[in-house]
N, CA, C and O atoms as a GROMACS GRO file, in nm:
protein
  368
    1UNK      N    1  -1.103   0.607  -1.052
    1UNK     CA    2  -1.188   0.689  -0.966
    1UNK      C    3  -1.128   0.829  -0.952
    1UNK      O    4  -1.006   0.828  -0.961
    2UNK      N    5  -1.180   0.943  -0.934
    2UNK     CA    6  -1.184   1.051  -0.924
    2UNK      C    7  -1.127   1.070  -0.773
    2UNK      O    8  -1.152   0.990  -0.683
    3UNK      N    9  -1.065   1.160  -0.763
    3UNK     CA   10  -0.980   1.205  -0.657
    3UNK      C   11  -1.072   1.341  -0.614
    3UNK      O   12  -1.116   1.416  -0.702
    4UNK      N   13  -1.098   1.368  -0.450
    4UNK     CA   14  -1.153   1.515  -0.455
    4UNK      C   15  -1.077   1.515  -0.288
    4UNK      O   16  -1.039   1.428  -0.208
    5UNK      N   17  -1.082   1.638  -0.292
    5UNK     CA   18  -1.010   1.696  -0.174
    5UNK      C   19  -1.104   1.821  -0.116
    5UNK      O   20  -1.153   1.915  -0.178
    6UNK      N   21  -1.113   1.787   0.021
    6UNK     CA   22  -1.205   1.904   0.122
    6UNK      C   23  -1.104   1.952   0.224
    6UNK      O   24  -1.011   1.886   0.270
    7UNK      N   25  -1.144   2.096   0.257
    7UNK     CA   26  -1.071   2.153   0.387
    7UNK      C   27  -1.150   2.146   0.480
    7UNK      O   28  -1.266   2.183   0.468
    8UNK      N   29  -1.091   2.086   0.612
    8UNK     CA   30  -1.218   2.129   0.753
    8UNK      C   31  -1.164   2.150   0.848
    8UNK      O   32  -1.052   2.114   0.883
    9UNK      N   33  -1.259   2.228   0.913
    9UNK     CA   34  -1.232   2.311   1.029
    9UNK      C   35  -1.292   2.242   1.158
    9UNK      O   36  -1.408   2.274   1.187
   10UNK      N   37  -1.236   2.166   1.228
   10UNK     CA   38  -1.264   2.107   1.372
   10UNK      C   39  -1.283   2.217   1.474
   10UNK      O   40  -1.178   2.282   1.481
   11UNK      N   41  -1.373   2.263   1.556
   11UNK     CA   42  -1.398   2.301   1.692
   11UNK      C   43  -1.436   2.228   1.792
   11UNK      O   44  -1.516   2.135   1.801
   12UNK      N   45  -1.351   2.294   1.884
   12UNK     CA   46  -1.390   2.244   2.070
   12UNK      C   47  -1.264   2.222   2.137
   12UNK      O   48  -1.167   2.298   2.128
   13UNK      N   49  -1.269   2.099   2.212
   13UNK     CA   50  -1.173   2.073   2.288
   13UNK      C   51  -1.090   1.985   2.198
   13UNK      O   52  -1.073   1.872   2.243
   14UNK      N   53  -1.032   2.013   2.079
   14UNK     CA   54  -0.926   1.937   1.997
   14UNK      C   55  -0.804   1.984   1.993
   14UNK      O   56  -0.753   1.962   1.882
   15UNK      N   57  -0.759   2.019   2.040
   15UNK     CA   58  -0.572   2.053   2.085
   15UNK      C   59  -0.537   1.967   2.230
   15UNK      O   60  -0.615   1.970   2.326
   16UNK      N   61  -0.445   1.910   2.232
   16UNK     CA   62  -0.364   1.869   2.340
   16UNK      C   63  -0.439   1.784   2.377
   16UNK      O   64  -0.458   1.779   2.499
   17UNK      N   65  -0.505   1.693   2.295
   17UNK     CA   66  -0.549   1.530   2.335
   17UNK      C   67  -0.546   1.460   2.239
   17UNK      O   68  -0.643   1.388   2.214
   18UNK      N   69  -0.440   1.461   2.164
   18UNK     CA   70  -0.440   1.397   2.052
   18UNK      C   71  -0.476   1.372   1.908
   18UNK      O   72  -0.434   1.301   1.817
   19UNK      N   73  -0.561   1.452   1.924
   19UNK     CA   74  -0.636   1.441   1.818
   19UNK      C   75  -0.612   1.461   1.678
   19UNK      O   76  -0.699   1.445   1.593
   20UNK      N   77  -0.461   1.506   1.646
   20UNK     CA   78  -0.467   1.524   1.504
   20UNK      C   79  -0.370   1.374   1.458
   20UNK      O   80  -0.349   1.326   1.347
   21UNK      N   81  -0.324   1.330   1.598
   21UNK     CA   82  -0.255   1.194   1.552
   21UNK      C   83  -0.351   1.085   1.542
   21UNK      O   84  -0.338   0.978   1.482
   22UNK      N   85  -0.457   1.133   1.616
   22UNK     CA   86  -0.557   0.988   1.614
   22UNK      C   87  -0.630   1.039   1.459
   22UNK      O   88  -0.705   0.963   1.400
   23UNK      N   89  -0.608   1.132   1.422
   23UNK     CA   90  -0.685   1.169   1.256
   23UNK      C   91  -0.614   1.128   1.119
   23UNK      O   92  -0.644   1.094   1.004
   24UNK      N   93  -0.475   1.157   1.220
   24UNK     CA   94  -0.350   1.075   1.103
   24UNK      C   95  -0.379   0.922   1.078
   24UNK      O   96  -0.371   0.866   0.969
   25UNK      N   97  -0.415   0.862   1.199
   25UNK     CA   98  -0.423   0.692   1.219
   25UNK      C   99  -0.565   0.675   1.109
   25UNK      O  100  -0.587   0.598   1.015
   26UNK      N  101  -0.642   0.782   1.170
   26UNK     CA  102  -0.810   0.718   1.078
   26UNK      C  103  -0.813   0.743   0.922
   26UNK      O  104  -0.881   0.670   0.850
   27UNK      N  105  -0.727   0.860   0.864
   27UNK     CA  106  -0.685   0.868   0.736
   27UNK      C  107  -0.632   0.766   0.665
   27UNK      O  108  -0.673   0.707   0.565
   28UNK      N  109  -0.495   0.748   0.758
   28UNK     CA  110  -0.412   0.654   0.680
   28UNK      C  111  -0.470   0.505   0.668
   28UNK      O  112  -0.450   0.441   0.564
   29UNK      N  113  -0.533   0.458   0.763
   29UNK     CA  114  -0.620   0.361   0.754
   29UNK      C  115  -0.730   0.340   0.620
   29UNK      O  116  -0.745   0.246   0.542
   30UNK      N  117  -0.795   0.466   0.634
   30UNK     CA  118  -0.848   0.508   0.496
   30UNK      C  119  -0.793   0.522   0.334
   30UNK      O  120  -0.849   0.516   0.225
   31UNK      N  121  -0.674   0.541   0.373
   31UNK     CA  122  -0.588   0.584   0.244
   31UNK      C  123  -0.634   0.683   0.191
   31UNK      O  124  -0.657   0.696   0.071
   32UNK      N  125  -0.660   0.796   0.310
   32UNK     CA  126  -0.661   1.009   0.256
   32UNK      C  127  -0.502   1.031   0.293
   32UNK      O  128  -0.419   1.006   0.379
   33UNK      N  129  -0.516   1.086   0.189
   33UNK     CA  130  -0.378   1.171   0.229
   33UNK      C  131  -0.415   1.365   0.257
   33UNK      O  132  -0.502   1.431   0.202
   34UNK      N  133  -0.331   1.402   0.342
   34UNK     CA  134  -0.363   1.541   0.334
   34UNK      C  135  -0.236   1.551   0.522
   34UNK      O  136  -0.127   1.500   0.546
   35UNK      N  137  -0.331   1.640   0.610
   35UNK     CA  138  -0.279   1.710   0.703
   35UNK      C  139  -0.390   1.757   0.761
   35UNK      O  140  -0.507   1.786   0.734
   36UNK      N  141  -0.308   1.754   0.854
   36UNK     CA  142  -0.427   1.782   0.987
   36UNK      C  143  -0.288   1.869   1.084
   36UNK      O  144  -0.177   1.825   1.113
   37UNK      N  145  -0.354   2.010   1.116
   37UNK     CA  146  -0.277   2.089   1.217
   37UNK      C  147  -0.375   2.146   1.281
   37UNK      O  148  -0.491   2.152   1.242
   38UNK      N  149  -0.312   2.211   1.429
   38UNK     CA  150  -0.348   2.292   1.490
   38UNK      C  151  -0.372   2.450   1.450
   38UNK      O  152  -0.287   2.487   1.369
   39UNK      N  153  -0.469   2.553   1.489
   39UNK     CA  154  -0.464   2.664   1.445
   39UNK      C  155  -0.452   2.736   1.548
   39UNK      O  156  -0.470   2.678   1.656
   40UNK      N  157  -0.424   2.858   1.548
   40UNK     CA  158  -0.413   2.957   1.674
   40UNK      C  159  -0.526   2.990   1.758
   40UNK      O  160  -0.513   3.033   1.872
   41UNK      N  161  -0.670   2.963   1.685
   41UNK     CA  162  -0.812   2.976   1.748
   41UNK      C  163  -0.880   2.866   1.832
   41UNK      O  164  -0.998   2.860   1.867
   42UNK      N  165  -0.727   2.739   1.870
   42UNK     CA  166  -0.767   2.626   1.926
   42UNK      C  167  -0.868   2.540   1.849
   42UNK      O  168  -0.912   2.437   1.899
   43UNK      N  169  -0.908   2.587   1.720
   43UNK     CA  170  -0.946   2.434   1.623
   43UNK      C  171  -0.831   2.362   1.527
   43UNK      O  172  -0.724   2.420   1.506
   44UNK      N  173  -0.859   2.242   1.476
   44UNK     CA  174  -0.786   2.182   1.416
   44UNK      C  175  -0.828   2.184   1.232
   44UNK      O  176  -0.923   2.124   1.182
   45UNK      N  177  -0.726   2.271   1.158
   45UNK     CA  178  -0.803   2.228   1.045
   45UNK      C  179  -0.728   2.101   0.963
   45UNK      O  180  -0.611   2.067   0.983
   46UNK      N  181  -0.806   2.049   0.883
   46UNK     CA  182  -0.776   1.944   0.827
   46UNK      C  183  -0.779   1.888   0.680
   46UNK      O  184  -0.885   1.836   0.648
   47UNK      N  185  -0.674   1.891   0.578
   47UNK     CA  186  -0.680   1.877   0.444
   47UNK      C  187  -0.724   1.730   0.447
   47UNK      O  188  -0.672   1.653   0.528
   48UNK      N  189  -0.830   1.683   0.351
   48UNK     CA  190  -0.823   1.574   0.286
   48UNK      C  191  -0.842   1.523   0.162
   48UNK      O  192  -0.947   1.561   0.109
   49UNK      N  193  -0.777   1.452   0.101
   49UNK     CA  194  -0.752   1.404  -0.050
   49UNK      C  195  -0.804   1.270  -0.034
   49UNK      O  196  -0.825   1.223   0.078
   50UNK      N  197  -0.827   1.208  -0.141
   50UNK     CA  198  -0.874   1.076  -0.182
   50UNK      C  199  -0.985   1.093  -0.297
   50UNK      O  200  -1.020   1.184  -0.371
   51UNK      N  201  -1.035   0.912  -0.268
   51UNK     CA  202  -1.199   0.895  -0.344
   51UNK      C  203  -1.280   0.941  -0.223
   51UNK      O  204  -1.264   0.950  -0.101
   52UNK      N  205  -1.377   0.968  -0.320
   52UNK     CA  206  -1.506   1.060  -0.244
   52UNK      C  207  -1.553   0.945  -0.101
   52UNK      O  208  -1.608   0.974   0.005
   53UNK      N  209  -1.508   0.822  -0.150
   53UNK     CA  210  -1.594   0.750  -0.027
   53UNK      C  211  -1.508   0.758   0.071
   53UNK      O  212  -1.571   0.800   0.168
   54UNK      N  213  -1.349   0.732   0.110
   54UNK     CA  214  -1.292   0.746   0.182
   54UNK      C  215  -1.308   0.923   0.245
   54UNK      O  216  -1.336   0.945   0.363
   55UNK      N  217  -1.288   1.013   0.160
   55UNK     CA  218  -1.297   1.117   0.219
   55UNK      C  219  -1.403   1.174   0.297
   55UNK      O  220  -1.397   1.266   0.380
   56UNK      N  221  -1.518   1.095   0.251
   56UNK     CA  222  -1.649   1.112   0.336
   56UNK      C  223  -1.641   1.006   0.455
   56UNK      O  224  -1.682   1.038   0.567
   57UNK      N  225  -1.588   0.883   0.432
   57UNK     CA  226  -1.553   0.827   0.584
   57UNK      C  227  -1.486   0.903   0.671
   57UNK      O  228  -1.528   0.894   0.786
   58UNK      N  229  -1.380   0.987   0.651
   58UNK     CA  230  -1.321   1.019   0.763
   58UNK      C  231  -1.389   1.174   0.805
   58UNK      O  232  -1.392   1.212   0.922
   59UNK      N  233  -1.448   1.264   0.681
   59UNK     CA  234  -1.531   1.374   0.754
   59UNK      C  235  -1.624   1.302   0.853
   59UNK      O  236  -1.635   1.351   0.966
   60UNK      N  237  -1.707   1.166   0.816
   60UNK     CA  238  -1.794   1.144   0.893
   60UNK      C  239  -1.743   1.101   1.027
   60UNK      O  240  -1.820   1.092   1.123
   61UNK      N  241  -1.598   1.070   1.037
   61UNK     CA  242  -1.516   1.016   1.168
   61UNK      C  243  -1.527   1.136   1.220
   61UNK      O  244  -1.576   1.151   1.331
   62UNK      N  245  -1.474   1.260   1.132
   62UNK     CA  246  -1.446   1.368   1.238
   62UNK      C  247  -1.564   1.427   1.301
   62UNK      O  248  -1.559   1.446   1.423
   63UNK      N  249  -1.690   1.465   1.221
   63UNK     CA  250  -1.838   1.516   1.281
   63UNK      C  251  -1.878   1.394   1.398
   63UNK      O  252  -1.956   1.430   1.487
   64UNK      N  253  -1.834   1.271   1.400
   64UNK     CA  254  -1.886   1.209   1.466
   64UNK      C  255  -1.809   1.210   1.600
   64UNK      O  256  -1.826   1.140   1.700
   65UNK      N  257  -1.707   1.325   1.571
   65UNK     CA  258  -1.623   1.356   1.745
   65UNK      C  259  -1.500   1.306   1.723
   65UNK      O  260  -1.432   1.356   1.812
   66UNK      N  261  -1.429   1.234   1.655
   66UNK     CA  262  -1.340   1.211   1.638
   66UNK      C  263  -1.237   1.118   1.735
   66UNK      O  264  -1.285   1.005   1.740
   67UNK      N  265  -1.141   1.124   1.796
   67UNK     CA  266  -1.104   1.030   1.914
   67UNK      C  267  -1.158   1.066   2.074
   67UNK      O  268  -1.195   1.181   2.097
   68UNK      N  269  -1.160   1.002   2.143
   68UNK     CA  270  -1.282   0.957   2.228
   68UNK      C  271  -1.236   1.127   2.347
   68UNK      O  272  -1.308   1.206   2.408
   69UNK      N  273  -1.111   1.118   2.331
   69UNK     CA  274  -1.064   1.219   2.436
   69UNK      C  275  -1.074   1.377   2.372
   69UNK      O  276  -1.036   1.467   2.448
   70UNK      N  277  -1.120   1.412   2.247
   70UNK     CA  278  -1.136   1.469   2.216
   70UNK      C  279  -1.297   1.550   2.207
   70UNK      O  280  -1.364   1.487   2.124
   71UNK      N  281  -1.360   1.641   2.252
   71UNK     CA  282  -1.490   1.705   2.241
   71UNK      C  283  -1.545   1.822   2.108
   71UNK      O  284  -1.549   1.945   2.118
   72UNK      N  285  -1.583   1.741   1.990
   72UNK     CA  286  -1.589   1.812   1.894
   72UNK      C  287  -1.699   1.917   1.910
   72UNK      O  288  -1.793   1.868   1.972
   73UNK      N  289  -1.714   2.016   1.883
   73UNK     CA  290  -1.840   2.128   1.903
   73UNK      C  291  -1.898   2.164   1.759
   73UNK      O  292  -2.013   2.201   1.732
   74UNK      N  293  -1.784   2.142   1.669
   74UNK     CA  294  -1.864   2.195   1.555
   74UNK      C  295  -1.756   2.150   1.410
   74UNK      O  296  -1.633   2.153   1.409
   75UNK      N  297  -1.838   2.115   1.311
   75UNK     CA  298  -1.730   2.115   1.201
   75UNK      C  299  -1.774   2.171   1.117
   75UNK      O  300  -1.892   2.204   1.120
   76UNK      N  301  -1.697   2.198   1.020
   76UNK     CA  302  -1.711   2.267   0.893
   76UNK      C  303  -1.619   2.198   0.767
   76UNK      O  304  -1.514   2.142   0.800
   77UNK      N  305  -1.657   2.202   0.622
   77UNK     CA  306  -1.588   2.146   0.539
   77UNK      C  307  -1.615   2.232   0.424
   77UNK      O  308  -1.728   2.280   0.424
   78UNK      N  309  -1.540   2.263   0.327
   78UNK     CA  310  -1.582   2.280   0.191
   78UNK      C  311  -1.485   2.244   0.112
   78UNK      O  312  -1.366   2.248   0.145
   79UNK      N  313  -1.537   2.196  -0.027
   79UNK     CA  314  -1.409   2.149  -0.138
   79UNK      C  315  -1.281   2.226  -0.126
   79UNK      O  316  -1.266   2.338  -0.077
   80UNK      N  317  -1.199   2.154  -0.174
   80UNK     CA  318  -1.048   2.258  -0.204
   80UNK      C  319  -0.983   2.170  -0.294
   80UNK      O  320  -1.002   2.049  -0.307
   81UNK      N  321  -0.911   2.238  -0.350
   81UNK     CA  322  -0.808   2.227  -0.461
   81UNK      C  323  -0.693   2.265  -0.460
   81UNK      O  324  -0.659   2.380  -0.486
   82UNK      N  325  -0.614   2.170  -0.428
   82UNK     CA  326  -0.458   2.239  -0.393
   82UNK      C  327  -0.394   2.204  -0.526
   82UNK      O  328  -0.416   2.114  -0.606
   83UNK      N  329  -0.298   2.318  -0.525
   83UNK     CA  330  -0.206   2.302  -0.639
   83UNK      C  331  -0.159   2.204  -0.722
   83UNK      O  332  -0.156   2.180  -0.842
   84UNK      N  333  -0.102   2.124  -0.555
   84UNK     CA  334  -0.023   1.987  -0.568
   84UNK      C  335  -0.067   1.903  -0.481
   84UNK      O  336  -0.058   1.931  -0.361
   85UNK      N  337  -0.134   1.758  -0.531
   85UNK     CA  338  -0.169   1.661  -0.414
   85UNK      C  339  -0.074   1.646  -0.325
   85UNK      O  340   0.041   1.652  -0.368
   86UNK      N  341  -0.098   1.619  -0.168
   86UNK     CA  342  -0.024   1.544  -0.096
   86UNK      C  343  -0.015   1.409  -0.106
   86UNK      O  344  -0.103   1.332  -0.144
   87UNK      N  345   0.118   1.379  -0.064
   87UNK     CA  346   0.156   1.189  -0.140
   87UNK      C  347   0.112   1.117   0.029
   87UNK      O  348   0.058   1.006   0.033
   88UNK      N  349   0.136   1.181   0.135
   88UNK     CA  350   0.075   1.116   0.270
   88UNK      C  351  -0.011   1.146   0.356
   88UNK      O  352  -0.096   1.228   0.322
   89UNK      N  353  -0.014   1.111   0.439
   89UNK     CA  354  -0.060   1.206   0.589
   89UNK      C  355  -0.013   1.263   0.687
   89UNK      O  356   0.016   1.190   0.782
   90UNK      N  357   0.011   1.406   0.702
   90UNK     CA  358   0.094   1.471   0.836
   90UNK      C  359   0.010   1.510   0.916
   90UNK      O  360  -0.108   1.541   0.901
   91UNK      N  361   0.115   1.509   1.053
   91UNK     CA  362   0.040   1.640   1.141
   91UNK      C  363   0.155   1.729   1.165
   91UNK      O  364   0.270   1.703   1.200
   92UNK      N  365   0.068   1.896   1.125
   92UNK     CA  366   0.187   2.013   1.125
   92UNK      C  367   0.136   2.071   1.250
   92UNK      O  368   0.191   2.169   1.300
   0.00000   0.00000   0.00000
């Protein structure tokens, strides 16, 4: 299977409730590897790698609000291509 990787951009209330560890848990569960950090504009962006079906499970985790304490307002995604795959899942 083909490997594809998307970048996304989380808005709202996603800093300081968890949320990029509860994204680590729904990835790794998934088997995406990538990263999920905080940005200075108070969204969270988020690398993900895998098969297309896993990687569309967890965009669809994140549009769907993501962990419960978290208030998503808006997402965004488009393909990306990094240099070098990531081998896990972080949060930076």
């Amino acid at each position: 299977m083909a490997i594809i990787c998307i970048r996304v951009w989380v808005h709202g209330s996603v800093q300081g409730v968890g949320f990029r560890y509860s994204t680590q848990r729904e990835a790794k569960g998934l088997g995406v590897k990538g990263y999920a950090k905080n940005l200075d504009d108070g969204s969270v962006e988020v690398l993900a790698c895998g098969e297309a079906q896993q990687v569309e499970a967890l965009l669809a985790w994140l549009k769907a609000g993501g962990p419960r304490s978290a208030r998503v307002e808006k997402v965004l995604a488009e393909p990306h291509h990094p240099a070098h795959l990531p081998h896990g899942f972080s949060t930076i």
